[in-house]
C-alpha positions as CSV (number, residue, x, y, z in Angstrom):
1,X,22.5,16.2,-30.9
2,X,24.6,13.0,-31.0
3,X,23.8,10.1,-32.8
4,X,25.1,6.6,-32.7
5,X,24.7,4.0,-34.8
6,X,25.6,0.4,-33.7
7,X,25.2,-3.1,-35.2
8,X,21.1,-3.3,-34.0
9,X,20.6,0.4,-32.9
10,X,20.0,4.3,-34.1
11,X,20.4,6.1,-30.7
12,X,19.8,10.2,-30.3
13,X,22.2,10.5,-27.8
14,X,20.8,12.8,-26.5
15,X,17.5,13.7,-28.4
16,X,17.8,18.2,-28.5
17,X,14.5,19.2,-30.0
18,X,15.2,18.0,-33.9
19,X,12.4,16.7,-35.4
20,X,12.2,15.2,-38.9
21,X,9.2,14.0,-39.4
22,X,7.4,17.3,-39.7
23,X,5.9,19.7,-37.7
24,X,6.6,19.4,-33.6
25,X,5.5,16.5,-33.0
26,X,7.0,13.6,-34.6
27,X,10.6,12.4,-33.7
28,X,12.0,10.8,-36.5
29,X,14.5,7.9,-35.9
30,X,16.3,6.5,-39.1
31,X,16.7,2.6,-39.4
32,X,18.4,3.4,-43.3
33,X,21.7,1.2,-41.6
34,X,20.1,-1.2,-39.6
35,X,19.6,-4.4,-42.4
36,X,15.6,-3.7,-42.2
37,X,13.4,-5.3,-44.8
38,X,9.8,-4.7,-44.1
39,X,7.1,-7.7,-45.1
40,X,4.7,-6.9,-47.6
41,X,1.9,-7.8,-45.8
42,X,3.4,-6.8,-42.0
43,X,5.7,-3.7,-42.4
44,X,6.6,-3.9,-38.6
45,X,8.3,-7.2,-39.1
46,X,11.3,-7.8,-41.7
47,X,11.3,-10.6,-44.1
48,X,14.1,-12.5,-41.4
49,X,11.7,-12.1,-38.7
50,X,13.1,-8.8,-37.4
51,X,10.7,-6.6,-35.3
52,X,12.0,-2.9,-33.7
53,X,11.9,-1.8,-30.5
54,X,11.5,2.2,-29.3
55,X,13.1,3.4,-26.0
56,X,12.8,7.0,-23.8
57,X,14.9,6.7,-21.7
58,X,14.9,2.9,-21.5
59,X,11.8,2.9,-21.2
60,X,10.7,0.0,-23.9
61,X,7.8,2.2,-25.4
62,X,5.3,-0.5,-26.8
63,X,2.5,-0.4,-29.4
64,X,-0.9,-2.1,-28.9
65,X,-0.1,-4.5,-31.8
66,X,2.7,-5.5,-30.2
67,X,0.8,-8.1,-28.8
68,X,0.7,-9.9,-32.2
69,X,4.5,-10.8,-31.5
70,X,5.0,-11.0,-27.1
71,X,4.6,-14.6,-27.9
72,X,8.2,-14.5,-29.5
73,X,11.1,-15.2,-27.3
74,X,13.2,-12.1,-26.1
75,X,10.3,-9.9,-28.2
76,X,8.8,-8.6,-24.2
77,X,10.9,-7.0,-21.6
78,X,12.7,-9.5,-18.9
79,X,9.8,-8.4,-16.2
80,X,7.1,-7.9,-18.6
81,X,4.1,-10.1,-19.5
82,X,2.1,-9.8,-22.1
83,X,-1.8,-8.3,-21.2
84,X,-0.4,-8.3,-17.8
85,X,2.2,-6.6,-16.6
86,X,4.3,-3.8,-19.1
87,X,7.6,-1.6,-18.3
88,X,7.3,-3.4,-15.0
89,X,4.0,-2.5,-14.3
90,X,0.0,-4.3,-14.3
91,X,-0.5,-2.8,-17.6
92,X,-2.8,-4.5,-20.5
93,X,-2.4,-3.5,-24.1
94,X,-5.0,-1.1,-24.5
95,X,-2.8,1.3,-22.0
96,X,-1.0,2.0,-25.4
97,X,-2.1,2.8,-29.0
98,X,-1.0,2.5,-32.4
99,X,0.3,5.5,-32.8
100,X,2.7,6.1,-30.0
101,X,5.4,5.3,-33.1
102,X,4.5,4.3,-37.0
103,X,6.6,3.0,-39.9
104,X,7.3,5.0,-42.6
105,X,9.0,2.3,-45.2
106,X,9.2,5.3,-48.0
107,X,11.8,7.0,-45.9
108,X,13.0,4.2,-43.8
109,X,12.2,6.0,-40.4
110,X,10.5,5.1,-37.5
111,X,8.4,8.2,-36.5
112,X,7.8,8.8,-32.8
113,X,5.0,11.1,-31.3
114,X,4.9,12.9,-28.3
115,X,1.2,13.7,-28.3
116,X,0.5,10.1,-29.0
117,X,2.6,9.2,-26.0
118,X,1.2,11.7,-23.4
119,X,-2.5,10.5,-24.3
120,X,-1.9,7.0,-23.2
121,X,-2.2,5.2,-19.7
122,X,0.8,3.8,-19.5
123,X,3.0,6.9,-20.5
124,X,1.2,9.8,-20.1
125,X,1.1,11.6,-16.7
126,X,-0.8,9.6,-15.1
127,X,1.4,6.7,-15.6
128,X,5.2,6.4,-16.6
129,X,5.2,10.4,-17.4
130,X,7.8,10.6,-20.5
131,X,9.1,13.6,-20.0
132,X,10.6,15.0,-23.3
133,X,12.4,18.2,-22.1
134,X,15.2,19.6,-24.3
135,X,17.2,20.9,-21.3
136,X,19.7,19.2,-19.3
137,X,17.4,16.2,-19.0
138,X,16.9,15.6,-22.4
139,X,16.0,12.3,-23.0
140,X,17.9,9.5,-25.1
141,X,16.0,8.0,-27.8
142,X,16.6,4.6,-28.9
143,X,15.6,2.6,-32.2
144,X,16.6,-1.3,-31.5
145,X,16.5,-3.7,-33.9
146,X,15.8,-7.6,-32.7
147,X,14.3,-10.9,-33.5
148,X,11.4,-11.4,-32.5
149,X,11.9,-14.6,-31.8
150,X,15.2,-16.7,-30.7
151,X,13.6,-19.9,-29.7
152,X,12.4,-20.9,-33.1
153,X,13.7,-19.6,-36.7
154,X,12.3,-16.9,-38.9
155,X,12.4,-19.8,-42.2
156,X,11.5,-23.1,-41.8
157,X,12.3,-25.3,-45.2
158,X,10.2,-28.2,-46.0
159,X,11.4,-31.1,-47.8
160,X,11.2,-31.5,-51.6
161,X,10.2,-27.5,-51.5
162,X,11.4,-25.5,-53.8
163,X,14.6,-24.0,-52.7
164,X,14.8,-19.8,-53.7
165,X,17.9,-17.4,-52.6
166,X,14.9,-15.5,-50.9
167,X,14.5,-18.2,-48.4
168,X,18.3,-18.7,-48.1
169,X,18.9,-15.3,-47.8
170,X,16.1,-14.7,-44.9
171,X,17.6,-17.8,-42.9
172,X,21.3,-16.4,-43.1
173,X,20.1,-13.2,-42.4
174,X,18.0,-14.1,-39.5
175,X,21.3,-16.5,-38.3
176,X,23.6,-13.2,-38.5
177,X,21.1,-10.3,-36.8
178,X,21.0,-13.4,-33.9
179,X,24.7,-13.1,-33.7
180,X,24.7,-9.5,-34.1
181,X,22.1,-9.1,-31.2
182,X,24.4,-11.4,-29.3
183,X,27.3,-9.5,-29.9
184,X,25.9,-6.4,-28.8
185,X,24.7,-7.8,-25.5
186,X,28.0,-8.8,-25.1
187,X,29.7,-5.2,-26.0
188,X,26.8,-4.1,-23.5
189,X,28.0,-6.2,-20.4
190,X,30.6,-5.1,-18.0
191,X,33.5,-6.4,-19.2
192,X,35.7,-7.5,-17.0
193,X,39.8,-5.9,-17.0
194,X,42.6,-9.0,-16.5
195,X,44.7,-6.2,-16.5
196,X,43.3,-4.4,-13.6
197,X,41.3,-6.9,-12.5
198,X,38.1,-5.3,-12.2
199,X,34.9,-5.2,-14.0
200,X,34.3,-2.2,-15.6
201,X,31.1,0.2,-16.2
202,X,32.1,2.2,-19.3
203,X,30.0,3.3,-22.7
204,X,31.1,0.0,-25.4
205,X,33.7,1.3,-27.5
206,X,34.8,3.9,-25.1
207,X,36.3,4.6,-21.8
208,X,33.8,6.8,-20.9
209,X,32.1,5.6,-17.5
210,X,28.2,4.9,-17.3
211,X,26.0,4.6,-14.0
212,X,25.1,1.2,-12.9
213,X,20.7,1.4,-12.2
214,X,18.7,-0.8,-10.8
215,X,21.0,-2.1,-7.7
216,X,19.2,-3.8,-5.5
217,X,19.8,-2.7,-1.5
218,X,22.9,-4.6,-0.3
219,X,22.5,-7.9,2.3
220,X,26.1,-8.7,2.5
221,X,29.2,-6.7,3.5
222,X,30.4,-7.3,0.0
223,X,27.5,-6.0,-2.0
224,X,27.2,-2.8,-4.4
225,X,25.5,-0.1,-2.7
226,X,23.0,2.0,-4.2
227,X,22.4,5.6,-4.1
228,X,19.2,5.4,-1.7
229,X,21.0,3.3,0.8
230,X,24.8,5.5,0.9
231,X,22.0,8.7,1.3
232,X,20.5,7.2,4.8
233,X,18.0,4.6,4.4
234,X,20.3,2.5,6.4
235,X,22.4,3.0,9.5
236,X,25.3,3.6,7.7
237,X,26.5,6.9,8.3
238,X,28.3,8.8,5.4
239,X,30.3,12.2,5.2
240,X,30.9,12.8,1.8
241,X,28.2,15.4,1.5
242,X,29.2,17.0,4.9
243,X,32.8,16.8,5.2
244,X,33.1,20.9,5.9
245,X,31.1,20.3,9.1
246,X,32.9,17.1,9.9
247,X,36.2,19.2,9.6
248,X,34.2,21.4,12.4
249,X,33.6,18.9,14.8
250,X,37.2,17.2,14.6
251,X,38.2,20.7,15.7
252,X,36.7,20.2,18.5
253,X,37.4,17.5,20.3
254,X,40.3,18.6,22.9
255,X,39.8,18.7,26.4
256,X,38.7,22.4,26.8
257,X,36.0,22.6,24.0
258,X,32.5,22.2,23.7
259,X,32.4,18.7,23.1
260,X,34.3,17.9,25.9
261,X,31.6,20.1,28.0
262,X,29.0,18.6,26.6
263,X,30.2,14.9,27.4
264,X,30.7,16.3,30.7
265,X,26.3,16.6,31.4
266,X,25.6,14.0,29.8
267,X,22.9,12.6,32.2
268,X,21.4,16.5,32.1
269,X,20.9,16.2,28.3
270,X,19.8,12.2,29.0
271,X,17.0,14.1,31.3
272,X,16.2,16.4,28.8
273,X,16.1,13.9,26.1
274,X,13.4,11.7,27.8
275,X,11.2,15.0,28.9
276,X,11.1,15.6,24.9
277,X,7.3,14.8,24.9
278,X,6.6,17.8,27.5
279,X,9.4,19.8,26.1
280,X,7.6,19.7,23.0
281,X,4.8,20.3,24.9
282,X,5.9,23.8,26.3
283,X,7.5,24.6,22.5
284,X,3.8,24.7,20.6
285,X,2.8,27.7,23.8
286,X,5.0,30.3,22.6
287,X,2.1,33.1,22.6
288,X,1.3,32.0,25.8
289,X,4.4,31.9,27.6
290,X,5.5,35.7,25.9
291,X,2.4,36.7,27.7
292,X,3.3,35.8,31.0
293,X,6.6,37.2,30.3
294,X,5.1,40.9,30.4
295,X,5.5,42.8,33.1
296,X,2.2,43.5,34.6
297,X,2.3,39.3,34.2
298,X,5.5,39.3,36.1
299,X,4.5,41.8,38.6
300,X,0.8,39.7,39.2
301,X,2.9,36.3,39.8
302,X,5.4,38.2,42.0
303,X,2.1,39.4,44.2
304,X,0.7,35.8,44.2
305,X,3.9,34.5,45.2
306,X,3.8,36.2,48.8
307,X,3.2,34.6,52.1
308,X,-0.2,35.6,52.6
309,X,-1.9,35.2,48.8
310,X,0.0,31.4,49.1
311,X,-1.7,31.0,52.6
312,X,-5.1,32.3,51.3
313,X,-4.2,29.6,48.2
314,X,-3.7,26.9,50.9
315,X,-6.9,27.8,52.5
316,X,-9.2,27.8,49.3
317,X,-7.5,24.2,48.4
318,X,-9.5,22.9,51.7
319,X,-12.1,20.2,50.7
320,X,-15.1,22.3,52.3
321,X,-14.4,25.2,50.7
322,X,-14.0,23.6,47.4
323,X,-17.5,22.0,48.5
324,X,-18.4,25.6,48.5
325,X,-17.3,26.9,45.9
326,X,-18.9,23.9,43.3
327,X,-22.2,25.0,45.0
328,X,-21.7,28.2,43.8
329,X,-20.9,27.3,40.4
330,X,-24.4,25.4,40.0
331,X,-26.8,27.1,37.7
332,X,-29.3,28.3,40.0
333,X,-26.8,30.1,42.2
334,X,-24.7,31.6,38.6
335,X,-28.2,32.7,37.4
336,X,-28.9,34.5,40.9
337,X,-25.3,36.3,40.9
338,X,-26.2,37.4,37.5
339,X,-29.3,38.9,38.4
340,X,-27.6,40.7,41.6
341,X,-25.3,41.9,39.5
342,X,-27.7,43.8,37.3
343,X,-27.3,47.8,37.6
344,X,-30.3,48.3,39.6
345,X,-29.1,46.4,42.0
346,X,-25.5,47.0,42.3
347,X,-26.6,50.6,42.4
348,X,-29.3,50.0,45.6
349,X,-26.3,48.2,47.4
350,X,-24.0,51.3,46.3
351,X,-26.3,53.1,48.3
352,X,-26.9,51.1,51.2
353,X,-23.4,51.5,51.3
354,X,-22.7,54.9,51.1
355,X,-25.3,55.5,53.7
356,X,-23.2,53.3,56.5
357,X,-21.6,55.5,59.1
358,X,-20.2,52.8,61.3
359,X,-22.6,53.7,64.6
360,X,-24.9,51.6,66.7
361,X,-27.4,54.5,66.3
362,X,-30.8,53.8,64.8
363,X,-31.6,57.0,63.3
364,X,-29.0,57.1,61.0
365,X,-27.9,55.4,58.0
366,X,-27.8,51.7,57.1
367,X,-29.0,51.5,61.0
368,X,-31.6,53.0,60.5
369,X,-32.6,51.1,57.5
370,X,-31.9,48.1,59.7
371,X,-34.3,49.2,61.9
372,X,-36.9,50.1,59.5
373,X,-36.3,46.4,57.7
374,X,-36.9,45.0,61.2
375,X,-40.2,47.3,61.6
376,X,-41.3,45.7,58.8
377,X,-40.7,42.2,59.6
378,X,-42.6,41.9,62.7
379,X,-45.5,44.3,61.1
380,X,-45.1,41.1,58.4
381,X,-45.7,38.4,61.1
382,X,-48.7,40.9,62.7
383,X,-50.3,41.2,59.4
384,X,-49.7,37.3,58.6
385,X,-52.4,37.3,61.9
386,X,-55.3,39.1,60.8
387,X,-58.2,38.0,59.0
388,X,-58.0,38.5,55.2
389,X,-60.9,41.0,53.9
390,X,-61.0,38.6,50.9
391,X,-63.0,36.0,53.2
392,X,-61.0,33.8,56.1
393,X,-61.1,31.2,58.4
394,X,-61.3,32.1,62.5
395,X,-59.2,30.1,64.8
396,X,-61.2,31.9,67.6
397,X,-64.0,34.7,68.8
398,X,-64.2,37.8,67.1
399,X,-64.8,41.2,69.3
400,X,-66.6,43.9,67.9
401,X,-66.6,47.3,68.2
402,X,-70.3,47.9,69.4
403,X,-73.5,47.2,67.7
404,X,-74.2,47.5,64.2
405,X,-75.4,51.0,62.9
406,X,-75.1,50.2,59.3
407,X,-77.2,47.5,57.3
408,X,-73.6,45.4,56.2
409,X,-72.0,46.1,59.7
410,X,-71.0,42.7,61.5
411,X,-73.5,42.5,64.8
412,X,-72.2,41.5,68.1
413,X,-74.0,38.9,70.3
414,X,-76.0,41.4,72.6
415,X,-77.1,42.9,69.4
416,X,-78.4,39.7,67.9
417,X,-80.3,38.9,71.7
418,X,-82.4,41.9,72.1
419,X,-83.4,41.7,68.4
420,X,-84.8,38.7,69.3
421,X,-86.1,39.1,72.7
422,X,-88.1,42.3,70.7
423,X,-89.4,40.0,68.1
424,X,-90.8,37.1,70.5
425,X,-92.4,39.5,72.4
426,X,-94.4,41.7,69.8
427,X,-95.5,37.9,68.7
428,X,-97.1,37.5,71.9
């Protein structure tokens, strides 16, 4: 682990898993060199108005008392306001605790916990996620010292007060950690080369070159570019990545190559290009199509391609016969199919059928059957003219067989006369 110490800062450069503040938990950052003298009655604020600030990362990592100084110049971040908007974000105070880091004036540390961290809003997972993983992306730490405020100073004197080397010795010391903080910012800064004339990005004190973050995405022709936009959020096309593949297509291009062929169809592909819908269409039926690509499929299409099935085809398109054939797709006329096509039945048509022998004789075979069937119809229309033995209505006389010998026998008319006749002559 690497540690840096500047005029305002202890850095763990990066941070590798050391913890001295005991156990695994707590990440102990010393501020021994940094000029710190804690107030009695505020140990997070020096006697010369000095506060510290903690950093993952850069990400400023801030306590909920914090709020005591955000009313201090240069104490919040340049995008950050206090109760409403922290590390960039809506965010009030409460997202954070107390405990995130603590002074420990006995040993001059500044103890950071991880557990503390994860459990809060703003930094746990469900926020900023501080990720303290002691692999290649281990994190850097960073203890700052500041002001806490550089609009107004850390000792005001009043006249005719007494005058102690305390006081002096606050206000010269809040004077120089001003300068130092200035002087840092300026170490900080890209620095710009009169010797090359360029501005540099490169670690202060070294020549050891540092990424540039937070670039916005370029307007002019003249602006950085970041990452995001060189990748292909733009238009602009970039080969760095691919240069292997752009070494294959330069190959290429000569007369007799696939390029060249390819240039050469170019309303073909422009046809194919503005079927893409359909084409995609076809693409999500590969089961399909490999079915009709069996044989029997092949052989079936080959047999409805001939002359006759494609005149048959012609013949069925006809309106009447589509008329026809919507009848027969009613309901009723399904339902009567389906009863037809019961086993009784197709077997009593089986044998209607088997009994055919093609004749016009009438004692034979389905002709005779005919026969029989038109027997029965006309017996049908006889029968459908006689009286009903249930009771009926006659449409005219009734002739009976002879005179009545039994008491319910009907009696005929010459029956009914001599009865009579009889009768009115034993009355006298």
């Amino acid at each position: 682990m690497s540690t840096d110490v500047t005029l305002t800062s202890y850095i763990l450069n990066p941070w590798t898993g050391t913890y001295h503040g005991g156990g695994t938990d707590l990440i102990a950052l010393s501020y021994a060199d940094l000029d710190y003298i804690p107030s009695a009655n505020d140990p997070y604020k020096s006697t010369s108005g000095d506060v510290f600030k903690v950093y993952v990362n850069g990400i400023r990592i801030y306590r909920t008392d914090d709020q005591n100084y955000a009313g201090g110049n240069g104490f919040l971040e340049d995008t950050d306001s206090s109760g409403i908007e922290l590390n960039d974000r809506p965010a009030v105070w409460t997202d954070t605790s107390n405990t995130v880091w603590t002074i420990d004036t006995a040993t001059q540390k500044i103890l950071l916990s991880k557990s503390a961290i994860a459990a809060t809003t703003l930094y746990g997972s469900s926020g900023l996620a501080i990720d303290f993983t002691t692999s290649s992306t281990a994190p850097i730490i960073e203890l700052r010292r500041a002001v806490q405020d550089l609009k107004t100073p850390a000792v005001d004197f009043s006249n005719a007060s007494i005058l102690t080397e305390q006081d002096l010795d606050n206000s010269a010391k809040n004077v120089f950690h001003v300068a130092q903080q200035a002087v840092i910012s300026t170490e900080n800064a890209m620095l710009y080369d009169s010797g090359s004339d360029t501005y540099k990005s490169t670690q202060p004190g070294t020549s050891t070159p540092k990424r540039i973050s937070n670039v916005a995405t370029p307007t002019s022709a003249n602006d950085a570019a970041n990452k995001d936009y060189v990748d292909g959020s733009s238009a602009t096309q970039t080969v760095a990545g691919s240069i292997a593949n752009v070494n294959a297509v330069a190959g290429q291009i000569t007369p007799t190559n696939n390029i060249a062929t390819v240039a050469g169809i170019a309303s073909e592909i422009t046809a194919v290009a503005n079927d893409a819908t359909d084409i995609g269409t076809v693409a999500g039926q590969e089961t399909e199509i490999g079915r009709l690509g069996t044989a029997d499929a092949v052989a079936d299409m080959a047999i409805l391609g001939t002359d006759d099935v494609v005149n048959d085809m012609n013949k069925l398109a006809h309106d009447d016969v589509i008329n026809d054939m919507n009848v027969l797709g009613t309901d009723d006329v399904v339902n009567d199919m389906n009863v037809l096509g019961t086993t009784d039945n197709v077997t009593n048509m089986q044998t209607l059928a088997d009994r055919y022998d093609g004749t016009t004789d009438q004692t034979t075979g389905t002709n005779l059957n005919i026969a029989n069937i038109n027997t029965v119809a006309t017996n049908i229309a006889t029968i459908s003219a006689k009286v009903s033995k249930s009771g009926d209505t006659m449409t005219g006389a009734l002739t009976l067989s002879g005179a009545p010998t039994a008491d319910n026998h009907a009696s005929t008319k010459a029956y009914t006369d001599s009865q009579a006749t009889a009768l009115a002559l034993a009355l006298g």
